[in-house]
N, C-alpha and C positions, 0 to 999 in steps of 0.2 A: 496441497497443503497451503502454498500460496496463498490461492484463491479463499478457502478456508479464515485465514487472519482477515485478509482483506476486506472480506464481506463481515464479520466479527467487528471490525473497528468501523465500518460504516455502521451496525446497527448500534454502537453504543454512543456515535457522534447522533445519533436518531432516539439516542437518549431509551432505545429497546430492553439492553440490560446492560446492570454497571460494569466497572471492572475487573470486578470480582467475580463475576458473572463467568466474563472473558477468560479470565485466567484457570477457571474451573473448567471451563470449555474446551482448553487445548492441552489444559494437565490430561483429561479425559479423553481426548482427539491422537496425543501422544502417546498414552500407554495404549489402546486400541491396538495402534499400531505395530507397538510392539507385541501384542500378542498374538496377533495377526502373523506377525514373522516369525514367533518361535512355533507359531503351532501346530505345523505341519509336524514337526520331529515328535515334540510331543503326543501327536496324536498316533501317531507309530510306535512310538512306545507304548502308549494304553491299551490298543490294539494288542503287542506283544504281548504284552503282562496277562491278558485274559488269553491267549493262547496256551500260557505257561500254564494255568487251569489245566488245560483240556485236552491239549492234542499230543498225546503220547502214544507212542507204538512201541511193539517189538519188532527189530531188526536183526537180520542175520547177516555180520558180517561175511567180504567176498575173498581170500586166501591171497594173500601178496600174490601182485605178481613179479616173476622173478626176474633177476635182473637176466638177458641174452647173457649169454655164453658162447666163445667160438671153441667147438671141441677140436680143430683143428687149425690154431694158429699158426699164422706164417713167421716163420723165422730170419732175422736181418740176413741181410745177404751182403758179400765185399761186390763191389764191380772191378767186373772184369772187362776191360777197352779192346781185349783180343776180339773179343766174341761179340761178331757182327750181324744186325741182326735188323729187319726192317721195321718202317715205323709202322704203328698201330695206332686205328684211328676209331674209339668206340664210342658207340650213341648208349646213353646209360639210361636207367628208369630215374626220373628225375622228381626229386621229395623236395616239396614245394615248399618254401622257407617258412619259417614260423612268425606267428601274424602276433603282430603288438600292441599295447595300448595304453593308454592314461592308466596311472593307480588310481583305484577306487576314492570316490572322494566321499562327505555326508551328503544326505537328503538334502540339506540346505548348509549356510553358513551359521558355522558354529559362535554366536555372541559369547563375548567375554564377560565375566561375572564379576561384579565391583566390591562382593559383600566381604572377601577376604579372610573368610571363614573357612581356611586350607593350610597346609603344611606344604612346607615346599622340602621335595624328596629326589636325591640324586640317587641314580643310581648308575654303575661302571657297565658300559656294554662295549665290549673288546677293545678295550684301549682311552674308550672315549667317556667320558662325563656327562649326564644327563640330567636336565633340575625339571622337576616335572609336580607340575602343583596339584596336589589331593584333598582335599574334602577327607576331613577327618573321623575315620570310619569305623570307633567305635560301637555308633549304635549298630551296626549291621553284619551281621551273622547269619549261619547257616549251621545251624543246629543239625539238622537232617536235609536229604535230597528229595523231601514230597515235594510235588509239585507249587503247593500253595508254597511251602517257604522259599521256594527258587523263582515264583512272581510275586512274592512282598520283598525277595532283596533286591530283585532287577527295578523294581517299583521303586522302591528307597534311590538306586542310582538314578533314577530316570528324572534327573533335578536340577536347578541352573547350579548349581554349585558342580557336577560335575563339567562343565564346560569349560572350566581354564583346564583338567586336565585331557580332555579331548583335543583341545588346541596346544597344546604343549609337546601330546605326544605326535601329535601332526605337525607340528614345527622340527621335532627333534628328526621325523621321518626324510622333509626336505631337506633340513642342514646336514647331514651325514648321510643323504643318498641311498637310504636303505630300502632297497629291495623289499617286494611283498613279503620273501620268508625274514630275512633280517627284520622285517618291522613284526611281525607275530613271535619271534623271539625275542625283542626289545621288550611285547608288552608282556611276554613270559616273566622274561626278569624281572620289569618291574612290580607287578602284580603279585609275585613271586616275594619278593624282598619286602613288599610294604607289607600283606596280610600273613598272620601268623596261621591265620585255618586254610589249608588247602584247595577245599572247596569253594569259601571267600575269595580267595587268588583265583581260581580257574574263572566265575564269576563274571570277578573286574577285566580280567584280561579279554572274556567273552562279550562284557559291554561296550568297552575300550574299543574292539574288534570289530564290532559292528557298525557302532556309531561311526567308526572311519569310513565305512563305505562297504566293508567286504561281507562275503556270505559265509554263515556259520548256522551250524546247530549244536544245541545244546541236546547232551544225554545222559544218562544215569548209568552207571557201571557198577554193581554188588556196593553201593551206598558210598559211589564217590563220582561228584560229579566231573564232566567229561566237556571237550568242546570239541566237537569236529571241523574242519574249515573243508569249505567247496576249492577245488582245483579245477584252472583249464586243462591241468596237466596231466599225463597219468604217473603216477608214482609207483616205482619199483621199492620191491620187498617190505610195502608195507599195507596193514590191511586194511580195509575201506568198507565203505556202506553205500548202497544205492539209495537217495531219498530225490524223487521225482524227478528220474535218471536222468540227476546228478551223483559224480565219484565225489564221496566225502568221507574224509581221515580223521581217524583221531590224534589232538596231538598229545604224544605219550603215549603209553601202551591200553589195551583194552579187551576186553572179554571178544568172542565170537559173535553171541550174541546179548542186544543192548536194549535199553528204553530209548527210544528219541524222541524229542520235541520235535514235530514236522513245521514249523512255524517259522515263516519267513519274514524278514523283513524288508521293508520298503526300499528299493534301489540297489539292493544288496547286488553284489557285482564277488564271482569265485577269483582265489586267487593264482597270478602267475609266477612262476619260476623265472623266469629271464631275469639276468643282471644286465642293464643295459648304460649303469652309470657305475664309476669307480664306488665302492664298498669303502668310506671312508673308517681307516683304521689308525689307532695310538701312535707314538713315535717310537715303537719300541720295533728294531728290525732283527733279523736274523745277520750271522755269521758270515763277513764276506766271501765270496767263491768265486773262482777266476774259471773261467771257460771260452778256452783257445780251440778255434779251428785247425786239422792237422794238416791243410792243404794253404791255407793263408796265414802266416803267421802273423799279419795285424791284424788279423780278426780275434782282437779279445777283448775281454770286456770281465770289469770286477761286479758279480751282480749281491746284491741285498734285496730282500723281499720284505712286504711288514708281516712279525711275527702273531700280531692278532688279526691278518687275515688268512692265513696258514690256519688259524683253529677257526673262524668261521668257516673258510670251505672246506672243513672234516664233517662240519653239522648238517653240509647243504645236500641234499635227496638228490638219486640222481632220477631224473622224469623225461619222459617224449612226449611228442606234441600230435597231434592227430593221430594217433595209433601206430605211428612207425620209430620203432625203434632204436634209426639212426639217426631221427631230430634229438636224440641225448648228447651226441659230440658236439650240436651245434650247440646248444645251451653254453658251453665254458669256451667255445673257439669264438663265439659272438661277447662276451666279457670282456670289458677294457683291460688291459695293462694297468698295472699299480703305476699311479703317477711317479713317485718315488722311486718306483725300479728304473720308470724311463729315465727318469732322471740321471740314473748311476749306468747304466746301460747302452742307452742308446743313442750319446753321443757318440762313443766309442763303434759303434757300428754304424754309424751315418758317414762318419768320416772314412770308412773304408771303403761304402760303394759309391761314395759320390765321385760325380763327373764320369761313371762307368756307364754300361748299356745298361738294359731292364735286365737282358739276359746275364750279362756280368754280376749283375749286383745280385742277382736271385742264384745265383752260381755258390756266391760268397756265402749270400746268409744260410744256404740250403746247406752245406758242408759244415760253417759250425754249427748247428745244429744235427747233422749226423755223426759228426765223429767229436763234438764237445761234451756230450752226453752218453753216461753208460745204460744198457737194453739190460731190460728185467724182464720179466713173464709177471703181470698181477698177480696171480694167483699162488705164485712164491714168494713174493713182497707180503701182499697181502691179504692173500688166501681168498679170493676172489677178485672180480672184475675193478675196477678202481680208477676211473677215466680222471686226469689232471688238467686244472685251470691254465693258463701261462707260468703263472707266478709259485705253481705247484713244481712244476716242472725245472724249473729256476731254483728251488729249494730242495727237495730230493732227490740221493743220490743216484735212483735209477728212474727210466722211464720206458715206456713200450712204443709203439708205433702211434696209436690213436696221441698219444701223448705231443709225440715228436710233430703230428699232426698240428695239431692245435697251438704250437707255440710256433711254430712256422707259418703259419695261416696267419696270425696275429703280427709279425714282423714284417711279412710282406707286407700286408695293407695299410700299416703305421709306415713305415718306414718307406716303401715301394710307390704305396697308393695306387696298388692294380687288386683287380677281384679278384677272388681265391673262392675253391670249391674243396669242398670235402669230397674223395672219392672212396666209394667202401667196394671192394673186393671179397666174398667169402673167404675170413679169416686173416682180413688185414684192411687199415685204414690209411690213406694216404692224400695227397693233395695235387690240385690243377690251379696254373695257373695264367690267369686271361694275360696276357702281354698285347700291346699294342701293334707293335709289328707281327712280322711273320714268323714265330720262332719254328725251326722244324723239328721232328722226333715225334715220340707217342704224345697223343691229345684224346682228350674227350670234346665229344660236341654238344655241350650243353643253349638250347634255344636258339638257334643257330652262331650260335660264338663258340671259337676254339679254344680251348682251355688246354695249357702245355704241361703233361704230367708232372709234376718235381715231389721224387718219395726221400721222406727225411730218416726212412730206414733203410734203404739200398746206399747202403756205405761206401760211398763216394763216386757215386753216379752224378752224371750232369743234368741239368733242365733236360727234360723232353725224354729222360731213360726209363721204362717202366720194368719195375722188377718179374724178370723171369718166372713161368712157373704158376701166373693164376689165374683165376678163375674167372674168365670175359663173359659168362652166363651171369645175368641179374647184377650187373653194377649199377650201385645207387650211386647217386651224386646231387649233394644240396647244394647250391650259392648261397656264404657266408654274408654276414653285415659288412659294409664296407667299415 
């Protein structure tokens, strides 16, 4: 563009043309430019909109699949220090960690729109305040769910005025850390609270959705429309559609069988389930709770958890990753700690194993967590399977083993800074854990590194005890996020 002026002010010292000439030249030069920049997205969009004509099917959804069940769980056991018993050293089938990535982003970057022809609309998502600017969208309605009116309203959205709300809800996504399903719930709400017709919400949230990066389709359900989103994940007990095998959900409930738009859009990217950053929630916490170890008695600590993320992870699905069904415990054992719980927490436990061994300290945290917490059966709690976060387990007054799992996984490597493994046993879940020396007792040998059993249900067993009684035929075993 340099270049451009330069030779511009040389032809009018040449007296070629005036400078009005000029100024016409690079008003003209300028906007080019920008339309240059926006046009790729827009031109994805026009594409879209005449897809929205045309490419509809009938689909037959595929039957949840159901969440595993163990019909024969194992039951916490006391240790017994009489009964001596040699160590056990097992090589397990190893489920290979679940693979990460960038959240989806747009096609290009999203320009900000200066015309100021927008409402600016907050709306409350678990605790926290969102202002998120709208384009005022009276004229745009959906009368019915034919095809032409659901490519003349995506048409109407596909405009620079929706732009400051495309970067707002992408902004509110970074400042509050929300995860792929947290941010398809955000744009539920909001979408939700700003349009009064249903299928106008579903819509905006399905535009909102895409233009962020992710993959969606849109479908017609008995004359209401539908948005399904692409997952890497598989999701239990809920039902799905195969569209150019891809698993795709509907979010909210849905017929068997649907209309779908098979109509893709540019860069679209399925989304994932992993929480890989704190879930930033309200200041509003839960009821303190004191949980003392019965073997240490400075092991206690008064915990608080935040109360709107307790009803987030009620909403969150639970899903596996490549087909195996014990990458579901990694999902919530790979989940940070609420900052705020560490905060009230885990000074109180830092100061008890410091200046102690690996083994000492994992000693300490391994006990209150077996005898600080009372053992439930899900499926009496909860009438079925019901795997807890850390900060679940920290809040409810009972937990199972997968449970005791997962919040013991998370203290070691916050607190320890050694890697931990999930080990699954038919009908019981437990933990290994890499220590740097030689620690002795039962181990698993994951990649050639030893990993020292420690179960947070074998009630009051030490490092390297492995409970009595199972099943050394097909133990899995993942290595968690450090």
């Amino acid at each position: 563009m340099k270049r451009l002026v330069l030779l511009i002010i040389v032809l009018i010292s040449l007296n070629v043309f005036s400078k009005d000439d000029f100024s016409e030249s690079y008003v003209k030069f300028r906007n080019e430019q920008k339309k240059i920049f926006g046009s790729f997205r827009d031109e994805c969009n026009r594409k879209y909109v005449e897809f929205l004509l045309t490419a509809w099917d009938w689909y037959e959804g595929k039957a949840p699949m159901p969440l595993p069940e163990e019909k024969n769980p194992v039951p916490p056991q006391p240790y017994d220090d009489k009964v001596d018993t040699e160590p056990v050293t097992i090589q397990p089938v190893q489920v290979q960690p679940i693979e990460d990535s960038p959240q989806p982003m747009p096609v290009e970057p999203i320009r900000e729109d200066l015309s100021g022809d927008e409402d600016s609309f907050s709306v409350s998502f678990f605790g926290v305040s969102c202002a998120v600017r709208l384009p005022r969208l009276a004229d745009i309605g959906l009368n019915d769910c034919k095809p032409v009116t659901i490519a003349d309203g995506w048409e109407r959205l596909s405009n620079a005025r929706m732009n400051n709300s495309i970067r707002d809800c992408l902004e509110a996504r970074i400042r509050y850390n929300m995860c792929d399903w947290a941010y398809l719930m955000f744009l539920d709400e909001l979408s939700g609270r700003y349009c009064s017709d249903s299928n106008m919400a579903t819509l905006l949230m399905a535009f909102l959705y895409s233009q962020s990066g992710y993959q969606m389709r849109l479908a017609v359900d008995e004359g209401k429309l539908v948005m399904l989103y692409g997952s890497r994940h598989q999701i239990f007990d809920k039902r799905y559609f195969i569209v150019d095998n891809m698993c795709f959900y509907p979010w909210g409930e849905s017929s068997g069988s649907i209309s779908i738009c098979n109509a893709s859009f540019e860069g679209e990217t399925p989304m994932s389930l992993l929480i890989n950053k704190e879930q930033v929630s309200g200041e509003l916490m839960s009821e303190e709770r004191r949980i003392v170890s019965a073997r240490y008695a400075d092991m206690c600590a008064l915990s608080r958890v935040p109360q709107n993320l307790i009803e987030f992870y009620e909403r969150y699905p639970t899903s596996a990753y490549d087909g195996n069904p014990m990458t579901r415990w990694a999902m919530y054992a790979n989940a940070p700690l609420a900052q705020k719980t560490k905060d009230l927490i885990y000074p109180a436990l830092r100061a008890s194993v410091e200046d102690k061994s690996e083994s000492d300290a994992a000693n300490r945290l391994l006990n209150w967590v077996q005898t600080g917490f009372v053992y439930e059966y899900d499926d009496k709690v909860w009438g079925h399977d019901r795997a807890f976060f850390a900060e679940e387990s920290l809040y409810y007054p009972y937990c199972d083993c997968e449970d005791r799992s997962i919040l013991f996984s998370r203290l070691v490597r916050d607190l320890l800074g050694l890697d931990v493994a999930l080990i699954y046993y038919p009908g019981h879940l437990a933990t290994a854990v890499c220590f740097t020396g030689k620690e002795k007792g039962d181990a698993i040998i994951i990649r050639d590194r030893r990993y020292v059993i420690c179960d947070p249900t074998y009630i009051g067993a030490p490092v390297g005890t492995q409970m009595p009684g199972l099943e050394y035929d097909n133990v899995q075993a993942i290595v968690l996020d450090r």
